[in-house]
C-alpha angles and dihedrals in degrees: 000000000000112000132186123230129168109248095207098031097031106203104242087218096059093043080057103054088048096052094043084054090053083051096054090047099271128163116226129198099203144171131252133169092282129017121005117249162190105271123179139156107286079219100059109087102182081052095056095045085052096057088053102048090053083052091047087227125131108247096232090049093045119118091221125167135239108218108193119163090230141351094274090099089056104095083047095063106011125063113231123298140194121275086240091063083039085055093051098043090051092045088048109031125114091043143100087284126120105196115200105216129169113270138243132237087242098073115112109277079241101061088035092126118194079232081065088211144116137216106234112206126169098176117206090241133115096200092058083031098063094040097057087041080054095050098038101219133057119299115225106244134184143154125273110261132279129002118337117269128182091252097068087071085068116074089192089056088041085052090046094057104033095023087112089049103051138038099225141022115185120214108202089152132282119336130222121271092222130070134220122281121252131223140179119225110159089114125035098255094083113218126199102234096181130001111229144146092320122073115229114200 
């Protein structure tokens, strides 16, 4: 199913459906304030495996997202971190970051890596914004698959191709060609993982 939202006045009824749809175990294709993306509940399991299996990636080795709306959800899924990391998430969130921080024992036995980390991500985006504020926890995020392709900027060519793997995409316009940067901070020397949409001094 292709749905419409505004990407700038997101309709609450439609926020709704689509995170009724997380609840019940849905897979989501979704923008953010990069690349579009694979979104589903961080609590269903079976949805999470099925994201997987369309990636061909093991669940414990995945380099899967955590989408929250703000950093209230952090003590939840992060272990505790210094005031300096706090400091650069808050300078650079929301933003087309993804932070690695080490992981609570609180994350979901699924997404449990042997790395124990998460990726952290809080996207500049109303659309992605609203949904999690709807749910109430993280959504699970990750890429497409495979390598990016232009076609992956046009909701209407992305619900051509996976419109038989996933329940929703939402089409809130075209999305960026360029991820989010990565960095590691599960210790305090921060490293650039991957260099993406957003600049790291």
């Amino acid at each position: 199913m292709l749905i419409r939202i505004h990407p700038k006045d997101p309709q609450e009824r439609l926020i709704k459906q689509v995170a009724e749809t997380l609840r019940n175990g849905g897979i989501i294709v979704y923008p953010t304030d990069t690349i579009y993306g694979f979104g589903c509940d961080i609590y269903q399991t079976k949805a999470v495996e099925k994201i997987c299996r369309i990636k061909q990636i093991d669940p414990k080795k995945a380099n899967l997202s955590f989408v929250c709306c703000d950093l209230s959800h952090l003590s939840d899924f992060a272990r505790q971190i210094s005031n300096t990391t706090y400091r650069v998430l808050k300078e650079h969130l929301p933003g087309p970051y993804t932070f690695i921080l080490p992981a609570s024992k609180q994350v979901p036995k699924i997404l449990q890596s042997k790395k124990d980390t998460i990726g952290l991500r809080i996207p500049d985006n109303k659309i992605a914004h609203h949904l999690v504020k709807e749910l109430d926890h993280p959504i699970l995020s990750t890429s497409l698959p495979g390598e990016f392709v232009e076609d992956y900027t046009d909701p209407e060519i992305i619900h051509e191709k996976y419109k038989n793997l996933v329940d929703i995409v939402i089409d809130g316009g075209p999305g960026g060609s360029i991820p989010s940067t990565i960095i590691d901070c599960v210790n305090d020397s921060y490293e650039v993982i991957r260099t993406g949409a957003g600049k790291w001094e």
